[in-house]
C-alpha positions as CSV (number, residue, x, y, z in Angstrom):
1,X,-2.0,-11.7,10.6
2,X,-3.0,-7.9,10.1
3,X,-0.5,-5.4,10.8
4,X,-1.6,-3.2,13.8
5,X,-2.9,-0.1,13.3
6,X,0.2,2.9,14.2
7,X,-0.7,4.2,17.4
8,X,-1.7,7.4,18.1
9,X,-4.2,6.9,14.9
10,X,-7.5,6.1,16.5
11,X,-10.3,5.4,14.3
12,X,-8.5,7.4,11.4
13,X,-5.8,5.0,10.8
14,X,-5.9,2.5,8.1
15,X,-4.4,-1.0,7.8
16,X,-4.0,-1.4,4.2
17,X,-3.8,1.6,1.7
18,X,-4.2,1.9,-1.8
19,X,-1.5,5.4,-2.7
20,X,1.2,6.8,-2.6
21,X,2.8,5.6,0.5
22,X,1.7,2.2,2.1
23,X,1.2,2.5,5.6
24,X,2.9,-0.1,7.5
25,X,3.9,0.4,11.3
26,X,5.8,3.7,12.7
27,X,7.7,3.3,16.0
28,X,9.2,6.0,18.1
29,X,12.4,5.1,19.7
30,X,12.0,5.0,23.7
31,X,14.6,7.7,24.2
32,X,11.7,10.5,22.2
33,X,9.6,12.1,25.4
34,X,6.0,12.3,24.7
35,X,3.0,14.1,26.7
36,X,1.5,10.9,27.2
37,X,4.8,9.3,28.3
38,X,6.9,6.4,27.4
39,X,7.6,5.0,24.2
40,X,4.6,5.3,21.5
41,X,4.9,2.2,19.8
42,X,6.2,-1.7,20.2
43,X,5.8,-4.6,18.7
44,X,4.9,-3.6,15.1
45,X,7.2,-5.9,13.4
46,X,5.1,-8.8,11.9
47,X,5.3,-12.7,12.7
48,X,7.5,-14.7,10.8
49,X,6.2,-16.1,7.4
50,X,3.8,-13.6,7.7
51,X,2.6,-11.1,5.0
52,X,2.0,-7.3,6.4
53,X,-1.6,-6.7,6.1
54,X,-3.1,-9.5,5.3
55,X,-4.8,-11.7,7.6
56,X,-3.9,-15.5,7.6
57,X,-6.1,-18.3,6.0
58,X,-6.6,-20.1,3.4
59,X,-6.3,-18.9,-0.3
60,X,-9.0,-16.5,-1.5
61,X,-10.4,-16.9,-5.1
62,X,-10.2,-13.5,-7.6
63,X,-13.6,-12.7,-6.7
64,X,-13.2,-12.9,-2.9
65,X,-9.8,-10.7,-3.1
66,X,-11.9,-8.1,-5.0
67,X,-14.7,-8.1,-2.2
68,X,-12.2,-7.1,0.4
69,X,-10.6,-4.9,-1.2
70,X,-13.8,-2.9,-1.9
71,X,-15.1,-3.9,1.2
72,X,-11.8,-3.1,3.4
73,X,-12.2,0.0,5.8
74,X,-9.7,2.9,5.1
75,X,-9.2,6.5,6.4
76,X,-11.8,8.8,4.2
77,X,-9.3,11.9,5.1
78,X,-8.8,12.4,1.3
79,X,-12.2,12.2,0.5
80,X,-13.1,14.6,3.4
81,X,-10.5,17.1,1.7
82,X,-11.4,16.7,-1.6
83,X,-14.9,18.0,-0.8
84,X,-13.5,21.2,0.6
85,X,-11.7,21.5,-2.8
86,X,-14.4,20.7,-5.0
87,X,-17.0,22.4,-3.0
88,X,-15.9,25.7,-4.6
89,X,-15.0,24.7,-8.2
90,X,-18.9,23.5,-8.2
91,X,-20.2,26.8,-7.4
92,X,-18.1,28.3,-9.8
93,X,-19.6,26.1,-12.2
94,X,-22.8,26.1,-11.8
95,X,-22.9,29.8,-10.6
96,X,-21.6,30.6,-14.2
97,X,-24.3,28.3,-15.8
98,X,-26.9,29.9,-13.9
99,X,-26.0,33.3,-15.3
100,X,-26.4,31.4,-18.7
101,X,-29.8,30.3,-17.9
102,X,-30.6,33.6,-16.4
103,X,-29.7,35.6,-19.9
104,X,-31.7,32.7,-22.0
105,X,-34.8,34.0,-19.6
106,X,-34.2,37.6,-20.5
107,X,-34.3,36.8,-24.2
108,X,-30.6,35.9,-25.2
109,X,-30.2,33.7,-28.0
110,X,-29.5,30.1,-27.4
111,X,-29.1,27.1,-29.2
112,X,-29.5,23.6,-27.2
113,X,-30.0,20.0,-28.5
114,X,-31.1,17.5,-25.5
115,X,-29.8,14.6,-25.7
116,X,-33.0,12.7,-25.8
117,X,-37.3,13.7,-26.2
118,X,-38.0,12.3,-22.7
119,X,-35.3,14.9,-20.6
120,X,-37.1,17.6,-19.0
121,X,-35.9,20.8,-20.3
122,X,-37.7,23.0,-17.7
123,X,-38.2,26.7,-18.5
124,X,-35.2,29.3,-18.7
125,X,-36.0,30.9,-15.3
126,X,-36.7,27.4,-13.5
127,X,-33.2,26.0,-15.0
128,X,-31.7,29.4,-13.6
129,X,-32.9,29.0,-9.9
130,X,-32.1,25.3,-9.7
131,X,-28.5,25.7,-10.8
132,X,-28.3,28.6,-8.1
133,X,-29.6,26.0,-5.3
134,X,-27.3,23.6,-6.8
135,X,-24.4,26.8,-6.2
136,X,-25.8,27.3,-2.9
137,X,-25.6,23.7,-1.7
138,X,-21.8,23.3,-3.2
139,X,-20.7,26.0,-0.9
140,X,-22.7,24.4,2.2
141,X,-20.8,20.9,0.5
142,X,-17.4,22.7,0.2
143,X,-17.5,24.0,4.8
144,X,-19.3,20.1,5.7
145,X,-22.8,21.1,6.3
146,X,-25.3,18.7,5.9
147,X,-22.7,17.3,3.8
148,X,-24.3,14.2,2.1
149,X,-27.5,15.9,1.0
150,X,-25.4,18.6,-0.1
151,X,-23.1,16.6,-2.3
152,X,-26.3,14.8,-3.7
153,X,-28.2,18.1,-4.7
154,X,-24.7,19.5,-5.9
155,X,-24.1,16.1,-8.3
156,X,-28.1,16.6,-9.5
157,X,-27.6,20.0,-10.9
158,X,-24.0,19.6,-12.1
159,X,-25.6,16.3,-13.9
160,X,-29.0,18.0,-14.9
161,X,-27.4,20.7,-16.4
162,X,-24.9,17.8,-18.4
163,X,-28.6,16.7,-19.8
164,X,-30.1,19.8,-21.4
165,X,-28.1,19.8,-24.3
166,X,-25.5,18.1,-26.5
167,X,-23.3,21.0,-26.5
168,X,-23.0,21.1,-22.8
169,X,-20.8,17.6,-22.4
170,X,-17.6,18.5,-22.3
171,X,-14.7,16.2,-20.5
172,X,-14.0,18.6,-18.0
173,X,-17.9,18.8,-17.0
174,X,-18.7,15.0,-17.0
175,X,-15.4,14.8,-14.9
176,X,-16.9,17.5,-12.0
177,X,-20.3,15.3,-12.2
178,X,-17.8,12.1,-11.4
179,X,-16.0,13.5,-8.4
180,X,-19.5,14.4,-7.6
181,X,-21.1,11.4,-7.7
182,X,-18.1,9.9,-5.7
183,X,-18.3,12.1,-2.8
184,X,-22.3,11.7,-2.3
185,X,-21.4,8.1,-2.4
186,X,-18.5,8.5,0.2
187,X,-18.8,9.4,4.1
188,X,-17.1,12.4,3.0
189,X,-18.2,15.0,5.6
190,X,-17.2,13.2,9.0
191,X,-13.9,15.2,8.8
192,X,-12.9,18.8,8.2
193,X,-16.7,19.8,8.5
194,X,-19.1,21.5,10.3
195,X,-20.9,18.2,10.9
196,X,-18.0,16.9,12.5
197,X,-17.9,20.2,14.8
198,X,-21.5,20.1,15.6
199,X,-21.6,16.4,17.0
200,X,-19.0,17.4,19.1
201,X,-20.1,20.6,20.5
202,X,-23.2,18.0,21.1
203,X,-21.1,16.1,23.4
204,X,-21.8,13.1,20.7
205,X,-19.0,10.5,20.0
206,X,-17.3,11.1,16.1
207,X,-18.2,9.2,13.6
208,X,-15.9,6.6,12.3
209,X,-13.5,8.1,10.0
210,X,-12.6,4.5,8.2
211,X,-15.1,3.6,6.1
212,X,-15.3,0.8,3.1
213,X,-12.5,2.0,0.5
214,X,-14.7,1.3,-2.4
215,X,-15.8,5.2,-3.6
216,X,-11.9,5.9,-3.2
217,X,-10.8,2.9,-5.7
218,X,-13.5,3.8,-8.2
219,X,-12.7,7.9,-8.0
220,X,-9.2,6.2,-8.7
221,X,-10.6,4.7,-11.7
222,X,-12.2,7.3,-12.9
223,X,-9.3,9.9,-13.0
224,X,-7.1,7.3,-14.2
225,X,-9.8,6.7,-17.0
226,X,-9.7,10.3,-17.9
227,X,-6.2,10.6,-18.8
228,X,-6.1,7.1,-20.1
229,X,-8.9,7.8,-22.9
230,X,-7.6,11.5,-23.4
231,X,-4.1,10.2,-24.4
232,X,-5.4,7.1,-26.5
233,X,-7.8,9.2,-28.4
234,X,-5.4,11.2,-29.0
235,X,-2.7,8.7,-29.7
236,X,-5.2,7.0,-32.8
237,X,-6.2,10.5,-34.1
238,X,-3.5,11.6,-36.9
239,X,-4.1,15.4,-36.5
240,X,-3.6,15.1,-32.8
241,X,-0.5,13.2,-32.5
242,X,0.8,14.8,-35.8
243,X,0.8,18.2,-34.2
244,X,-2.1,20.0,-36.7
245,X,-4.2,20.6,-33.5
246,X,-2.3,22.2,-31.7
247,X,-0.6,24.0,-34.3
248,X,-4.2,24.9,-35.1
249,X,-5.1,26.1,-32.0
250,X,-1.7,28.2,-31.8
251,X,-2.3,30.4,-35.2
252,X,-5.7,30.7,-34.1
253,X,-5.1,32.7,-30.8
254,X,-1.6,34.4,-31.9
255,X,-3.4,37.7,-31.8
256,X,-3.9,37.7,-28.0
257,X,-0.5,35.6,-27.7
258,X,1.3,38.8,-29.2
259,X,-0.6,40.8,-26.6
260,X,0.7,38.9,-24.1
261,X,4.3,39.5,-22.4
262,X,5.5,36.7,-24.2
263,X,8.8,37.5,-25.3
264,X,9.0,37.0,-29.6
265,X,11.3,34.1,-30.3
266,X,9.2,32.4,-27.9
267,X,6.3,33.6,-29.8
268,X,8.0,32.2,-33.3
269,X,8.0,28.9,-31.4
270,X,4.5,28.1,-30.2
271,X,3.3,29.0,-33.7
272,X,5.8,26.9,-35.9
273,X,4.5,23.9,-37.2
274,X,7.4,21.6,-37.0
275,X,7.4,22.8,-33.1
276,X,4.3,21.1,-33.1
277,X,5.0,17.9,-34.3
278,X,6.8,16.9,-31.6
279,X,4.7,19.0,-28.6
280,X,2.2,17.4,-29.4
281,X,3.3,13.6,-29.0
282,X,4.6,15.1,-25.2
283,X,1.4,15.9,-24.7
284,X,-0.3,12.5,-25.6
285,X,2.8,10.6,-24.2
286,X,2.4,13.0,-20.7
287,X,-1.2,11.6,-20.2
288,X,-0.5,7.9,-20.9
289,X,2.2,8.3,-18.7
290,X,0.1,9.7,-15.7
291,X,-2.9,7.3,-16.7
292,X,-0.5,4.5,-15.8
293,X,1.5,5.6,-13.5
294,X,-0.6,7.2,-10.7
295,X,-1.2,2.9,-10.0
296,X,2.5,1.8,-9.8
297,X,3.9,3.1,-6.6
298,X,7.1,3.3,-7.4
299,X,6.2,6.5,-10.1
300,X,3.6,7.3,-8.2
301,X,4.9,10.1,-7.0
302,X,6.7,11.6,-10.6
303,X,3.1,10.9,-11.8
304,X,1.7,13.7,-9.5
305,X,3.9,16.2,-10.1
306,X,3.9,15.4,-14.0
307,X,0.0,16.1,-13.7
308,X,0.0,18.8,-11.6
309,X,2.8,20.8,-14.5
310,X,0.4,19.2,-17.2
311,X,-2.5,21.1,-15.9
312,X,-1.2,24.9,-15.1
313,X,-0.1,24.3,-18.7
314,X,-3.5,23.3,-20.3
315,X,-4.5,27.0,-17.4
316,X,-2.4,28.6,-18.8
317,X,-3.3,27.8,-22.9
318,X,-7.0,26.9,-22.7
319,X,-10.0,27.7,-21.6
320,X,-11.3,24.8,-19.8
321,X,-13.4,26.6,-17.4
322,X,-12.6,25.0,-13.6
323,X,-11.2,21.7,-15.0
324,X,-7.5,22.3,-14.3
325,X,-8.2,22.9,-10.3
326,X,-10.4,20.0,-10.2
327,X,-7.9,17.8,-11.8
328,X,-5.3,19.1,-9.6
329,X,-7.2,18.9,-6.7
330,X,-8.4,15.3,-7.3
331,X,-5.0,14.4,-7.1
332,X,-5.6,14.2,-3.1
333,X,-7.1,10.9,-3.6
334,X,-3.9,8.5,-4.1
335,X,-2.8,9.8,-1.2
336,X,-2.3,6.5,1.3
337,X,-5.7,6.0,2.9
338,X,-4.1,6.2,6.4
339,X,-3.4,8.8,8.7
340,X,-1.0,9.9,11.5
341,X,1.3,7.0,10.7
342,X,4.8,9.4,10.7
343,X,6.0,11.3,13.4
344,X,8.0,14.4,13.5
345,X,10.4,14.6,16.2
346,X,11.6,18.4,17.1
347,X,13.7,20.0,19.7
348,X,11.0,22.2,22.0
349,X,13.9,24.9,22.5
350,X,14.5,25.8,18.4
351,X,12.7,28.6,17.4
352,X,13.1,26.8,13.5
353,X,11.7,23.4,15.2
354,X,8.6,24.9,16.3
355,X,7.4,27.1,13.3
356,X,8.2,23.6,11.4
357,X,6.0,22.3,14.2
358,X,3.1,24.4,13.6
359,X,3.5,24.6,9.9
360,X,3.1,21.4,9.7
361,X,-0.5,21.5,12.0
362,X,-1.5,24.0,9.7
363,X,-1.4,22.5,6.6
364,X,-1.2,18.8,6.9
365,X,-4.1,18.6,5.8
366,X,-4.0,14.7,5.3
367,X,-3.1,14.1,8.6
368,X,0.1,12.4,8.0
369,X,2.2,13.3,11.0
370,X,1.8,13.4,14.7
371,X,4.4,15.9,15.6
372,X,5.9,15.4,19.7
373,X,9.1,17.1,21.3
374,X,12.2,14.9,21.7
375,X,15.1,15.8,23.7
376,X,16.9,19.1,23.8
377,X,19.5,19.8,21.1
378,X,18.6,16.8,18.9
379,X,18.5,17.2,15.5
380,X,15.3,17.5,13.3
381,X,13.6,14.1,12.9
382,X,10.9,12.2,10.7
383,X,10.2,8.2,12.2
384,X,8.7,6.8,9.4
385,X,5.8,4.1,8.6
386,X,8.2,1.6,7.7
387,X,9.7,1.9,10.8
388,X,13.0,4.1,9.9
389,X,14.4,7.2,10.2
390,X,15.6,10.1,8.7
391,X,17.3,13.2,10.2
392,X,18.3,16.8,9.2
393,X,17.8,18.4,5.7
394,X,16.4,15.4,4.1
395,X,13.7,15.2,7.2
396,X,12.9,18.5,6.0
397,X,12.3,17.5,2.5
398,X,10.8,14.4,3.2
399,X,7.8,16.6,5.5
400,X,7.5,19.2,3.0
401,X,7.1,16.5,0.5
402,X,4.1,15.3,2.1
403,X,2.1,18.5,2.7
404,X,0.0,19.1,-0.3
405,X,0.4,23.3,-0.4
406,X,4.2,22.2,-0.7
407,X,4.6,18.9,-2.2
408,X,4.8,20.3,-5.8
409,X,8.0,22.3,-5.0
410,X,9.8,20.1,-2.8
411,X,9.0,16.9,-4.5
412,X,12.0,17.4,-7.0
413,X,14.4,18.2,-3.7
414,X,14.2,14.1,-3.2
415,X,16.3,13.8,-6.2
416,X,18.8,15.5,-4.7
417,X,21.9,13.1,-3.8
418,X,22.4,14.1,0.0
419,X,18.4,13.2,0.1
420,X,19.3,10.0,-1.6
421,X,21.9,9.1,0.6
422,X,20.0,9.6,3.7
423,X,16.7,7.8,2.6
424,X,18.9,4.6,1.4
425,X,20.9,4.6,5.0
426,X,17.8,5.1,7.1
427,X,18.2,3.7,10.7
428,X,15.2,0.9,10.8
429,X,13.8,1.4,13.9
430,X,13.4,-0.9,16.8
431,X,10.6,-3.2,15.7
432,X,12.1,-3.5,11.9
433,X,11.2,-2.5,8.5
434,X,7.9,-3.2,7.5
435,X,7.1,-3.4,3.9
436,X,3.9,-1.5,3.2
437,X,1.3,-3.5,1.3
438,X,-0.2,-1.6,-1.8
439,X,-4.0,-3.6,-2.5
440,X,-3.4,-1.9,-6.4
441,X,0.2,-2.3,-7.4
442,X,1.3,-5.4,-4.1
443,X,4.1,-4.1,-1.7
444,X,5.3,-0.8,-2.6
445,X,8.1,-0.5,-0.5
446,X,11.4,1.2,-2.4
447,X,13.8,4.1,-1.4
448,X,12.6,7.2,-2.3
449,X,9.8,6.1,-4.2
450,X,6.6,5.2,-2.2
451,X,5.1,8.6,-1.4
């Protein structure tokens, strides 16, 4: 049997996810008032002997398992944001390149070594204005417009560019070229675009916003890959994980670190050695750790905000040109490929309730609540997809948690005991706890853990 959809989710909502939080059903007691009336859910608990999301029949082979996963439709919301984030970064990119090619053209000196006799190295100036399309179709990627072709001509001239020469491949290039390549792959631009908007204004019915799950899994891959191969390279390399490196890189740049407003003794640290025989195994240790645990729900979450400190550090002592907001913002894609599947229950008459109320509109950007008034005086609450509830302060956390512009601050709060308390006494709602059903890492289901 295949759990039903939550309701209120339309053709965004997803059966089986793949992230952070596993959507399972969400129920709103009867007793919460809605515009449409009544109750909003019923009968989400699954049959007995039944496993949540997965339909019934016979056992599947390896190789059939791994078709539907790739093959299962999910909610491209992440996808859809993650080209408004990347959109940007790309122009930045190849904006900056083209003012490269541009100076080669006017006589600069360059040095280049192509990676092989047969790439076409075209002329300074004709490198120069196709990196500038390639800017101006990442901005028309980044606001939805004509959003497939756009992300294709973006992906060519990030990737052409990766071809003229040896010393362009960098990590953090080859990476923008991969989340690239995954959104001209993806139905990225049916959401949160102005393709979206035009087919309406049209009178033309939306596009599906579920799609086959398969360019989400393998931009999962990828960004797992990258910190995976970072860290073990690292691990293997003797001046890496010994700390010469870094120290290295330290002494090299303490001139502009004494310009800085660094106070001294912090100064003395970052440039003694035996500081940096231990920094550095954090650092290798810090990407292993978010290579493997961005798959395992129950870290999932520590995983994010680990990455998201690892990479305003690597801002804040590099230069790694846009890399550390792409990273950042890649993160959006192990959010749960489902959508409206919580629902925030306020009291109409609060002044706090409503800012909270349109707050959240504003910048749930991942669509993960369906906010509806309940009954006067009632406290704040959060129904959520397993079915249970959670009330007060620790509703508070748990929404801000969700929100991307406020996850990284108010992840930590769910540490916090009275958070603890309330998300291990959670009143199951009226149809039961469901157990969401992770395709990666199998039922993901723990207090306080599945984001």
């Amino acid at each position: 049997m295949t759990a039903a959809p939550p309701p209120g989710a339309g053709t965004g909502a997803a059966e089986v996810p793949g992230a952070v939080e596993d959507p399972g059903g969400v129920e709103v007691p009867a007793d919460v008032e809605h515009p449409g009336g009544g109750a909003l859910a019923a009968g989400l608990a699954p049959r007995p002997g039944s496993e949540p999301g997965r339909a019934a029949g016979p056992e599947r082979g390896p190789v059939e398992r791994l078709d539907g996963l790739l093959g299962r439709p999910v909610s491209m919301r992440a996808l859809a944001l993650l080209r408004v984030l990347v959109g940007p970064l790309a122009a930045l990119h190849l904006w900056s390149v083209a003012g490269e090619a541009h100076r080669a053209a006017s006589g600069a000196a360059t040095f280049t070594e192509p990676y092989a006799s047969w790439y076409p190295v075209l002329s300074p100036q004709a490198q120069a204005a196709v990196l500038t399309a390639g800017a101006l179709a990442a901005l028309a990627l980044a606001v939805g417009w004509h959003s497939r072709p756009a992300a294709v001509a973006t992906f060519a001239a990030v990737a052409y560019h990766l071809g003229l020469s040896t010393t362009h491949v960098h990590n953090n290039r080859a990476f923008l070229a991969v989340v690239l390549a995954g959104l001209a792959v993806g139905p990225c631009g049916r959401e949160l675009s102005v393709d979206s908007w035009r087919r309406r204004r049209r009178g033309r019915p939306p596009r599906p916003t579920n799609a086959p799950g398969w360019p989400l899994w393998l931009l999962r891959f990828e960004a797992s890959a990258l910190y995976g191969a970072s860290g073990l390279s690292k691990l293997v390399d003797p001046d890496w994980f010994g700390g010469t490196v870094t120290w290295l890189r330290a002494v090299h740049h303490r001139g502009e670190l004494a310009a800085s407003p660094l106070p001294g003794w912090l100064l003395d640290v970052l440039v003694d050695r035996d500081f940096h025989t231990y920094a550095a195994k954090v650092v290798v240790l810090t990407e292993l750790f978010v290579a493997v645990g961005l798959w395992w729900p129950p870290v999932r979450r520590a995983a994010v905000w680990v990455a998201v400190a690892f990479h305003v550090a690597i801002q804040l002592s590099a230069s790694v040109e846009v890399f550390s907001y792409l990273a950042i913002a890649a993160l959006v894609i192990w959010a749960t490929p489902s959508v409206r599947d919580r629902v925030l229950v306020i009291d109409p008459t609060a002044a706090r309730h409503r800012r909270l109320a349109a707050a959240v509109r504003a910048l749930d950007w991942l669509a993960r609540f369906r906010v509806v008034p309940g009954r006067r005086g009632d406290p704040l609450r959060v129904h959520d997809r397993d079915g249970t509830t959670v009330t007060g302060g620790p509703a508070l956390v748990l929404v801000l948690s969700r929100l991307p512009l406020t996850a990284w601050p108010a992840l930590p709060a769910l540490l916090a005991p009275p958070v603890r308390r309330s998300r291990r006494s959670r009143r199951p709602g009226p149809a039961g706890p469901m157990d969401p059903v992770d395709p990666v890492g199998g039922t993901g289901r723990s207090a306080g853990d599945a984001a």
